[in-house]
C-alpha positions as CSV (number, residue, x, y, z in Angstrom):
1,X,-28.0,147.2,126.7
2,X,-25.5,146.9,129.6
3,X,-25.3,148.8,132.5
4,X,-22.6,150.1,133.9
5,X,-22.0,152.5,137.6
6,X,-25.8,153.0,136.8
7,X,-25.8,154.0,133.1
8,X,-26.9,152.1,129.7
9,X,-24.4,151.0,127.6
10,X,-25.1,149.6,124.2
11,X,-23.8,145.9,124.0
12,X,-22.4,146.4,120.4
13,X,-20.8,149.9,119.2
14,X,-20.1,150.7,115.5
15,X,-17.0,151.3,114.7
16,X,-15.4,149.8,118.1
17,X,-16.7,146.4,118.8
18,X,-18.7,144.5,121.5
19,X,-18.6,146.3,124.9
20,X,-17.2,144.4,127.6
21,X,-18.4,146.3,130.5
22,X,-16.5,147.8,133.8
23,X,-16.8,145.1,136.6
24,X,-14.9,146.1,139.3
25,X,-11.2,148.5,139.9
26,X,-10.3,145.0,140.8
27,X,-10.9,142.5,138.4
28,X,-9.6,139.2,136.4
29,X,-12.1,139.0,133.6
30,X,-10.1,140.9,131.0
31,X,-6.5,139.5,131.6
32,X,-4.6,137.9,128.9
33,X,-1.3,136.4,127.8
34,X,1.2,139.1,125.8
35,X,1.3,138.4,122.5
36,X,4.1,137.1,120.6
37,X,6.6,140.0,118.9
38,X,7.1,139.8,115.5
39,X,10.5,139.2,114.5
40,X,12.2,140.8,112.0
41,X,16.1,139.9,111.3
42,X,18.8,142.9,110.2
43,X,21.7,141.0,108.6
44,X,25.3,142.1,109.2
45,X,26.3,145.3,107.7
46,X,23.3,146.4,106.5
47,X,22.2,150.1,107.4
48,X,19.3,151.4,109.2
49,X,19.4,155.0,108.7
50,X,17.8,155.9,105.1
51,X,18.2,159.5,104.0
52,X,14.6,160.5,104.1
53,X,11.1,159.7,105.6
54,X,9.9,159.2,102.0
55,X,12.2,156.4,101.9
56,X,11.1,155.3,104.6
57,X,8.0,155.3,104.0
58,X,8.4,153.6,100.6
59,X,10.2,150.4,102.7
60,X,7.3,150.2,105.2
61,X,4.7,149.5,102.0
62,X,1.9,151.5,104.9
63,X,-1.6,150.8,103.5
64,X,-5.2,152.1,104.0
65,X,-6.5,150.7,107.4
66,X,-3.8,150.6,109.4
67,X,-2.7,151.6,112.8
68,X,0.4,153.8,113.3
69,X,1.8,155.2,117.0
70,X,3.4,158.1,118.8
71,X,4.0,158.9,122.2
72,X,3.3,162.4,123.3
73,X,7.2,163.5,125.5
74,X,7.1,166.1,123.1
75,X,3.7,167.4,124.3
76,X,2.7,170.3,122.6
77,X,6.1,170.8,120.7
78,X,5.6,167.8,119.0
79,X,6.5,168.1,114.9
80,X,6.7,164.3,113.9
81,X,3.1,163.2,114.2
82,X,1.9,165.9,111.9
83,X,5.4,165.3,109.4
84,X,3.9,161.8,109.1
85,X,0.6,162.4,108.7
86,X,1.3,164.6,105.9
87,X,3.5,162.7,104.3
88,X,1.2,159.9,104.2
89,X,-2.0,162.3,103.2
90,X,0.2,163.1,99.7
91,X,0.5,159.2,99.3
92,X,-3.2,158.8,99.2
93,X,-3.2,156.7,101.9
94,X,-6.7,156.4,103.8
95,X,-8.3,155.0,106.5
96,X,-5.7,154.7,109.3
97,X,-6.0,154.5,112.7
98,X,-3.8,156.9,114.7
99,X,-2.6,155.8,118.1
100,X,-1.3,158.3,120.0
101,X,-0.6,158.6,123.8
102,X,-1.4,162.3,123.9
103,X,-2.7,164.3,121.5
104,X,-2.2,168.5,122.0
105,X,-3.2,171.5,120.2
106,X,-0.5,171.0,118.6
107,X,-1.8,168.4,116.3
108,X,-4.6,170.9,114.9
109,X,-3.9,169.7,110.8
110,X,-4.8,166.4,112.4
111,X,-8.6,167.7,112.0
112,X,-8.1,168.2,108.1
113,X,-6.9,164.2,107.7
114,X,-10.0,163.3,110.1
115,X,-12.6,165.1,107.2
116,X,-10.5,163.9,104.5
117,X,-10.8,160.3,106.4
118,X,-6.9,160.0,106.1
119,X,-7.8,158.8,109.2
120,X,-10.9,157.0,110.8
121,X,-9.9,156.1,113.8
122,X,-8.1,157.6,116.7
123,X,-6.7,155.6,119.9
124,X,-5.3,157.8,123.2
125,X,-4.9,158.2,126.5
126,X,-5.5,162.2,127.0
127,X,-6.4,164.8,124.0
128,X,-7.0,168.5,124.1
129,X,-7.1,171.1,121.2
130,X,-9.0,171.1,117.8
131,X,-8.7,167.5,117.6
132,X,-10.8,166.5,120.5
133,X,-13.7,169.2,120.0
134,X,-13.8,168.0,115.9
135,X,-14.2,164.2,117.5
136,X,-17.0,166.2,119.9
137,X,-18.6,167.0,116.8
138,X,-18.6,163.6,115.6
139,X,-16.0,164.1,112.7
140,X,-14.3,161.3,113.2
141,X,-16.0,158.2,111.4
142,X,-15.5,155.7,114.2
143,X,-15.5,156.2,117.5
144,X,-12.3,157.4,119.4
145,X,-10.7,155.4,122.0
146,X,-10.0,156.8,125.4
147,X,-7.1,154.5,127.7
148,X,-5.1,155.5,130.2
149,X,-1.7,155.5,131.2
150,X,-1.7,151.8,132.3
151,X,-4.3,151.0,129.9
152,X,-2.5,151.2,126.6
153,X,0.9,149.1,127.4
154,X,-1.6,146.6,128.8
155,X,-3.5,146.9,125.4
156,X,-0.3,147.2,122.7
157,X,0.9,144.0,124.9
158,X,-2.0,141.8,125.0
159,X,-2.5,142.2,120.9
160,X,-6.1,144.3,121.9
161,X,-3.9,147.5,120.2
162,X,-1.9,145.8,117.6
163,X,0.0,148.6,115.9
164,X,1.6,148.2,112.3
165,X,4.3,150.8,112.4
166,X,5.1,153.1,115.1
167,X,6.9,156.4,114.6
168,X,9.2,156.8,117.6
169,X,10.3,160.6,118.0
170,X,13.8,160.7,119.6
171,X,15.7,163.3,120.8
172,X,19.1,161.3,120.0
173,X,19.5,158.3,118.5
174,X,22.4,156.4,116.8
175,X,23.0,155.0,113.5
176,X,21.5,151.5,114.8
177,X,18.9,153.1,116.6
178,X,19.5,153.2,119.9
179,X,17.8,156.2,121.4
180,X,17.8,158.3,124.7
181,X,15.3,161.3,125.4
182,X,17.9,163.4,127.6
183,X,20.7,164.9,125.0
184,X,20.1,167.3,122.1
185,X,17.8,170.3,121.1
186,X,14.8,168.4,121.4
187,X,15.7,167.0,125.2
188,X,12.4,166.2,126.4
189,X,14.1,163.3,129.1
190,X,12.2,159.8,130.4
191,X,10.7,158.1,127.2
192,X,8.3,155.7,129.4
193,X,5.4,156.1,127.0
194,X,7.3,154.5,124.0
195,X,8.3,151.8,124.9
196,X,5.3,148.9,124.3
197,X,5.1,150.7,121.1
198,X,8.9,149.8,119.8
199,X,8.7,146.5,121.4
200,X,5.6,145.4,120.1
201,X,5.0,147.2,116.7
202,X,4.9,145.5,113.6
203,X,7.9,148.0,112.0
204,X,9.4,150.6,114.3
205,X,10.7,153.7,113.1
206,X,13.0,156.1,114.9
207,X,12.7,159.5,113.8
208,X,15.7,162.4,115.4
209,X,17.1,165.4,114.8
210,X,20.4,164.3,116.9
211,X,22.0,161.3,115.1
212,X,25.1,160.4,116.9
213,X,28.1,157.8,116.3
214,X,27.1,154.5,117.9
215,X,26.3,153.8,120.5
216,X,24.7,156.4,121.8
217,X,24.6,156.9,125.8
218,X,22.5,156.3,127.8
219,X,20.4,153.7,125.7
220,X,16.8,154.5,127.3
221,X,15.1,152.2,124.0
222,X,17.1,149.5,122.4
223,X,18.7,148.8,118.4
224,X,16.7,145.7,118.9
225,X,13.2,146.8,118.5
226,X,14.3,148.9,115.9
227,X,14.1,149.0,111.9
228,X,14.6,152.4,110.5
229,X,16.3,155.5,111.8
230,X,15.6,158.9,110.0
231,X,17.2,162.1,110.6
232,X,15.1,165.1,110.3
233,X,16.1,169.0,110.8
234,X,13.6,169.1,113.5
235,X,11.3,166.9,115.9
236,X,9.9,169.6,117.9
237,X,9.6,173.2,119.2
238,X,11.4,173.0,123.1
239,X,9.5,176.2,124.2
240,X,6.5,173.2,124.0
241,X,8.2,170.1,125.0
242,X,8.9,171.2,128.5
243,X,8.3,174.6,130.7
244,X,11.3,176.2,131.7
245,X,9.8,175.4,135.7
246,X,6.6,174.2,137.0
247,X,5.8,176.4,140.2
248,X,3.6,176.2,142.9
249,X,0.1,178.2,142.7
250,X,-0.2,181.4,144.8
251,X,-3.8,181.1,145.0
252,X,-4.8,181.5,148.5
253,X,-7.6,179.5,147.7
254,X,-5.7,176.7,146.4
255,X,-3.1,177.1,149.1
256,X,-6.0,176.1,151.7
257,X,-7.2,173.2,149.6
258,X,-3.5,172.2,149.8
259,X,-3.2,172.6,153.1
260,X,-5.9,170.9,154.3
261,X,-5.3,167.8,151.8
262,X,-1.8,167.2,153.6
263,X,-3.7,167.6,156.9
264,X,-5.6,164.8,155.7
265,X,-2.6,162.8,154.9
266,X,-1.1,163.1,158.4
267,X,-4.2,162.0,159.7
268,X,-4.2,158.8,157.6
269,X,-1.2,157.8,159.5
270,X,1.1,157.5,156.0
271,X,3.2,160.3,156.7
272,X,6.1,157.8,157.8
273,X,9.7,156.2,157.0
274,X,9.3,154.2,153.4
275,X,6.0,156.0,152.5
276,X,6.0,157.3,148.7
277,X,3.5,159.6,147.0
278,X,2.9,160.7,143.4
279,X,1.4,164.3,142.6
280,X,0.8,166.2,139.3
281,X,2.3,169.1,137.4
282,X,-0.4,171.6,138.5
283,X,-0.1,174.7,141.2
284,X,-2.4,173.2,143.6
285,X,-0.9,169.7,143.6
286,X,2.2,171.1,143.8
287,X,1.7,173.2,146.4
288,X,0.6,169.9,148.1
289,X,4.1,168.4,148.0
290,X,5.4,171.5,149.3
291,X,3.2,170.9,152.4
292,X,4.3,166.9,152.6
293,X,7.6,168.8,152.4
294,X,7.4,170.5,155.4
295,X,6.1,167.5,157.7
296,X,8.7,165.4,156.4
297,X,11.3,167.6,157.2
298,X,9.6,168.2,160.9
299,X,9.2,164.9,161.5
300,X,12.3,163.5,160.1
301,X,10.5,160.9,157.4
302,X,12.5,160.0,154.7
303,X,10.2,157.7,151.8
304,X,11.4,155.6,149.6
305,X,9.9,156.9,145.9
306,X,7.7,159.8,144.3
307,X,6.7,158.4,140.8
308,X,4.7,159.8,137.7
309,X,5.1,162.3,135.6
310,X,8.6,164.1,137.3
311,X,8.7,167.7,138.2
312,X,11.7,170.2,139.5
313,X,9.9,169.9,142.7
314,X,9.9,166.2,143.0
315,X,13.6,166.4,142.2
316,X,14.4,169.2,145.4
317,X,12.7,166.3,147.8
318,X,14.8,164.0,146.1
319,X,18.0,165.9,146.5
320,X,16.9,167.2,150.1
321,X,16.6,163.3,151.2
322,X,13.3,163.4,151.8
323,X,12.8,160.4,149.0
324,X,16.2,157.7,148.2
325,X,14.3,157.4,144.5
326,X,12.0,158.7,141.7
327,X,10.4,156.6,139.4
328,X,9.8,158.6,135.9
329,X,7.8,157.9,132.8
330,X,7.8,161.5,131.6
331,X,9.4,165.0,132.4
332,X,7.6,167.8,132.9
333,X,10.8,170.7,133.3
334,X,14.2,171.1,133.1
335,X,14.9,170.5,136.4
336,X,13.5,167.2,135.8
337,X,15.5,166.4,132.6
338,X,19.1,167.2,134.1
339,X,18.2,165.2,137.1
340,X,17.1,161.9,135.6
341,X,20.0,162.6,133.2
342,X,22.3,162.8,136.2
343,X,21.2,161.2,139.4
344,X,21.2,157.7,139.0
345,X,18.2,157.3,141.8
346,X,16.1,158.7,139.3
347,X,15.2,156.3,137.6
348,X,13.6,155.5,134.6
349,X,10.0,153.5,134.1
350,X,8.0,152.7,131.0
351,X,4.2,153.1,131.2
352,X,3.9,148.9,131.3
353,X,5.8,149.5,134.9
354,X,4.1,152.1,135.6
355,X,0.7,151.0,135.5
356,X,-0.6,148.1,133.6
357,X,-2.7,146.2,135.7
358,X,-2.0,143.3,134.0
359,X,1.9,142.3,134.8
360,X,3.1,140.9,137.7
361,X,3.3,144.0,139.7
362,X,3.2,147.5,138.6
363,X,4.8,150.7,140.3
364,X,1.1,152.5,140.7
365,X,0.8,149.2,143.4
366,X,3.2,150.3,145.6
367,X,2.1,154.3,145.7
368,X,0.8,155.2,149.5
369,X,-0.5,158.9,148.2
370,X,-2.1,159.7,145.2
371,X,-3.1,163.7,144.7
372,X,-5.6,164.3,141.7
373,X,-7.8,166.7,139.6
374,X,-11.2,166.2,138.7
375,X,-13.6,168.1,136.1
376,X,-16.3,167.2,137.6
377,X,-17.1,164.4,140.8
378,X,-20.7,162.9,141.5
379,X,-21.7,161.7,144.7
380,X,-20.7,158.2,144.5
381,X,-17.2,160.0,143.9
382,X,-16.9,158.8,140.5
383,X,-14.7,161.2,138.7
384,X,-14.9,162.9,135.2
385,X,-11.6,164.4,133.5
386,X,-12.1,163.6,130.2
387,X,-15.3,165.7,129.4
388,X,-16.1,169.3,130.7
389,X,-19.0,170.5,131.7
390,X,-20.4,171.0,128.1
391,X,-19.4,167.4,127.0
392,X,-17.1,168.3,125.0
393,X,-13.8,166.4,124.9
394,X,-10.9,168.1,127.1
395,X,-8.9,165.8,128.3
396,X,-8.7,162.0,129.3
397,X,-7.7,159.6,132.4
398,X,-4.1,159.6,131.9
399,X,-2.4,157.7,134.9
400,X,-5.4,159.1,137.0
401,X,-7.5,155.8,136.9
402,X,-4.1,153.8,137.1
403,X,-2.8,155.5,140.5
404,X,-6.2,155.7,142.2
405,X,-6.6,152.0,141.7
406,X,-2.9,151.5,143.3
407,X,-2.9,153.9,146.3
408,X,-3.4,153.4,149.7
409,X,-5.3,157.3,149.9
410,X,-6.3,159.2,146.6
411,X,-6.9,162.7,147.5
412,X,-9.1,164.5,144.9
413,X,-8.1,168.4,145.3
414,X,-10.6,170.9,143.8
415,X,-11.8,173.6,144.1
416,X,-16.1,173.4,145.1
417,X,-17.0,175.7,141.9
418,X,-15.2,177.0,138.7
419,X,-16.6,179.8,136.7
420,X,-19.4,179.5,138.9
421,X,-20.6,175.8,138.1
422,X,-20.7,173.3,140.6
423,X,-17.8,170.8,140.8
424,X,-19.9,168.0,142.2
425,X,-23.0,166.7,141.1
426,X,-25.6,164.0,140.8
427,X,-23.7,162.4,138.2
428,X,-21.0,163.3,136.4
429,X,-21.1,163.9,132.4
430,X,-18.4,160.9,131.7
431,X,-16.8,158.7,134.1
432,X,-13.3,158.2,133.7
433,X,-12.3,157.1,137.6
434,X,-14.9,155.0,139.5
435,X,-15.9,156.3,142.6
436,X,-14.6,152.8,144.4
437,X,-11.1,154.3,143.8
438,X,-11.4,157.6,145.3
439,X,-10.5,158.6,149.2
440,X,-11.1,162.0,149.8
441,X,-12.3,165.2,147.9
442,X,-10.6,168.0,149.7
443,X,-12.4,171.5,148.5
444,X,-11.5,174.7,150.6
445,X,-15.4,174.6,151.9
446,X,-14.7,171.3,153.5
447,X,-14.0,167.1,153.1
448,X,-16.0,164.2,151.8
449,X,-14.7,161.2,152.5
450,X,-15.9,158.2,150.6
451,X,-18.2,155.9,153.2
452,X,-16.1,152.9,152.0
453,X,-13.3,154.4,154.3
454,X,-14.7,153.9,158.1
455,X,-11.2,153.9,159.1
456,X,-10.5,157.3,157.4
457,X,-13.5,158.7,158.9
458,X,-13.1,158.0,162.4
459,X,-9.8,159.6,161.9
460,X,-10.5,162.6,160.8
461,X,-13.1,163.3,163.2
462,X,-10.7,163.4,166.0
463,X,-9.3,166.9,163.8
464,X,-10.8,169.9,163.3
465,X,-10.6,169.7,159.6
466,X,-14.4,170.6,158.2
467,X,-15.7,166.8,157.7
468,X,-19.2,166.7,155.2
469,X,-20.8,164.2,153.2
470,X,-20.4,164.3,149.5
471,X,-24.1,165.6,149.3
472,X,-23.6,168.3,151.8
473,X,-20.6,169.9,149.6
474,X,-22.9,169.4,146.6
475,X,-25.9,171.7,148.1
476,X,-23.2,174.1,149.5
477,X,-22.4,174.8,146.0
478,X,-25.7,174.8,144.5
479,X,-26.9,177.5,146.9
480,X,-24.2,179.7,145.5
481,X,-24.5,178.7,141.9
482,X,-27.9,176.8,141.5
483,X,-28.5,174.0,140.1
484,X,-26.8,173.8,136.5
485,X,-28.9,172.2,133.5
486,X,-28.1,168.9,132.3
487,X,-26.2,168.8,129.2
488,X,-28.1,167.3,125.4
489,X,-26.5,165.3,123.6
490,X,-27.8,162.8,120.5
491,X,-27.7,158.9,120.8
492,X,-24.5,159.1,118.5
493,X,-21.1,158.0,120.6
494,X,-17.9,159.8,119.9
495,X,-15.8,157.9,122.3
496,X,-15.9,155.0,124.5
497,X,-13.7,155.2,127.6
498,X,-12.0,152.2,128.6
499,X,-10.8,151.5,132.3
500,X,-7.1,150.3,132.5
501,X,-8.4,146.7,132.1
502,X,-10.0,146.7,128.6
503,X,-13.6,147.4,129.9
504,X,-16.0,150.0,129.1
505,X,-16.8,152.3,131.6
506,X,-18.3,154.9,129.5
507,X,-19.0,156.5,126.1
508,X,-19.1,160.1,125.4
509,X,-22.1,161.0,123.0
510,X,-21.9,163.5,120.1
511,X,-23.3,166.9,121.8
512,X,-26.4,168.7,120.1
């Protein structure tokens, strides 16, 4: 056994390998060289696009055991993962291993392959749905992979992830296979999480439903990394792909926890000329940039990026001056399509730049402020968003382990109970972010700031802003809710969660 942040870890799982376990947000142990690409050579003349994926499945000779990929930009509109999947099920092919950056409820029929043992093993960064509660179950044969955001890229490119074909959805492409996210139905916008995965793949495949002359423009992914190009009638359902806007909460509750979490940032000191921030889609984190908003504007800051996931807000700061650029792996709105479409200062990042830990400088490095969720935090801040309180699978790290290792100040914003359990506890049920790279956990009952930051204490004591330890917000919250019962699970593991480097941080165990 190994142990890890205080918990035993089996040296050797099934299914997944020998555990090399978490040393450190910082660490050099796991770094390697990339791998060599395989090259492949189109001779003059010939044509990529076939007429159907049958045919092109009958030129990539797939076999049981291997790995295929797909990102997740079309979230939970996404057709092509479950087209392939069933195409591939009527081959009687077995035994693959499906690498996904996302997986959404969207993928339900995904569960049917998993009992048929179509496929055995499945590799992402974030799931929710059917899928994830059938892996809860212990369903899947092997154990599932949890990465994040950073994590992955940093995996496909070292050879740890070495994918045999990936499945590339495209909202346009062109008959050599250039593609672009940000024209046709199926406009989803920045196509950041594809990108290791058409570079490195064994075969890549480019599947659209908006086949245009060549060249298409703009190129976001290039003809080189690619083999095939298939038109389809269909890649996805646009009412999932994107939300028409993403809007700030009206909670007045979650407008105090924002309020008080920008407080905090002024206080740090960050709030000035060249700073740059990342927050996520949600009401309350929004609602957090709409506060930043405001002190920018009153104290004439301008930054120089907001980065992540882009929203319609992010694009109103950008437009107001209030940031000269955005950096953006994925869209989350219109807004944020016909921006990076138009406005050449948004610009475009694959998850590699974003946040693998292992190149020679990655965007998440430069971030100032980082605003995130959390399921569930423990009092030695270590944070949980890929289990809920049950231990069932409902989520994953994402870029949340990626941008709280880079920032300067990660904010966790939350509030101190949902549906009357206690956000923090003695230890949380998974750890996907260690507690080293977390700040601040603003709730609207008051602030813990991590003891690691002396500096950021003796800051915000000279405010007014309700400063408590960590274990003084947990008993506030257990007088209201008591003390919840720990969870059972079995000695069977479901998952193992990997921090961006290739370690183990954690496993998640079947639940009984």
């Amino acid at each position: 056994m190994k142990t890890v942040l205080g918990r035993e870890l089996p040296a050797y799982i099934e299914g997944y390998g020998e555990v090399k376990p978490f040393q450190g947000a910082v660490s050099n142990e796991r770094i390697k060289t990339r791998k060599a690409v395989k090259l492949t050579s189109v001779i003059p003349r010939d044509q990529k696009v076939l007429a159907s994926l049958d045919q092109a499945l009958d030129k990539l000779n797939i076999i049981d055991g291997m790995t295929i990929s797909f990102h997740h930009h079309l979230r939970n509109g996404d057709h092509v993962l479950n087209m392939v999947l069933e195409a591939l099920a009527k081959r009687g092919i077995k035994n693959l291993t499906v690498a996904a950056s996302s997986i959404f409820p969207i993928h339900a029929p995904l569960v049917e392959h998993i009992k048929n043992e179509v496929v055995t093993g499945i590799v992402a960064n974030y799931m929710s749905g059917p899928v994830p509660e059938a892996i809860s179950r212990g369903e899947l044969k092997k154990p599932a992979l949890m990465q994040t955001h950073g994590g992955r890229p940093r995996a496909i490119e070292s050879g740890d992830l070495h994918i045999d074909v990936a499945f590339i959805a495209a909202p346009t492409a062109d008959t050599y296979g250039n593609i672009n996210g940000v024209e046709g139905k199926s406009a989803c916008g920045a196509l950041g999480y594809a990108v290791s995965d058409a570079e490195y793949a064994d075969k890549t495949v480019v599947i659209t439903d908006n086949l245009v002359p060549y060249p298409a423009c703009p190129i976001e992914i290039s003809q080189v990394f690619i083999d095939y190009v298939v038109q389809v009638e269909s890649i996805g359902d646009p009412r999932g792909i994107v939300s028409g806007t993403t809007k700030i909460t009206k909670d007045p509750v979650a407008l105090l926890i924002a309020r008080m979490a920008a407080q905090v940032i002024q206080a740090s000191g960050l709030i000035k000329d060249g700073m740059s921030f990342q927050t996520g889609a949600g009401g309350t984190s929004l609602a957090v940039a709409a506060e930043l908003k405001d002190i920018m504007k009153r104290e004439g800051v301008i930054g120089s990026f907001a980065a992540g996931g882009i929203t319609g807000y992010l694009v109103e700061m950008l437009e107001e001056g209030l940031f000269r650029a955005l950096f953006d792996v994925q869209c989350f709105d219109l807004e944020a399509i016909k921006s990076y479409r138009n406005n050449k200062q948004h610009q475009f990042m694959s998850a590699s730049m974003y946040g693998n830990p292992h190149t020679k400088g990655a965007v998440v490095n430069n971030l100032d402020i980082m605003i995130l969720g959390a399921t569930e935090i423990d009092i030695a801040f270590n944070v949980n968003v890929t289990t809920g309180s049950d231990g069932v699978i409902m989520g994953g790290s994402g870029g949340h382990s990626d941008t709280a290792a880079g920032a300067k100040l990660s904010i966790v914003v939350t509030n101190l109970m949902k549906a009357r359990l206690p956000i923090i506890k003695d230890k949380v049920t998974t750890i996907t972010t260690p507690g080293e790279s977390i700040d601040v956990v603003v709730t609207e009952r008051g602030i813990a700031v991590n003891p690691r930051r002396v500096d950021l204490i003796e800051k915000l004591r000279k405010t007014e802003l309700p400063l408590l330890t960590i274990e003084e917000l947990k008993l506030k919250a257990e007088k209201i809710t008591g003390v919840p019962k720990a969870i059972k699970t079995s000695d069977k593991i479901v998952a193992v969660v990997e921090y961006r480097d290739g370690s183990v941080i954690d496993v998640v165990r079947m639940v009984d």
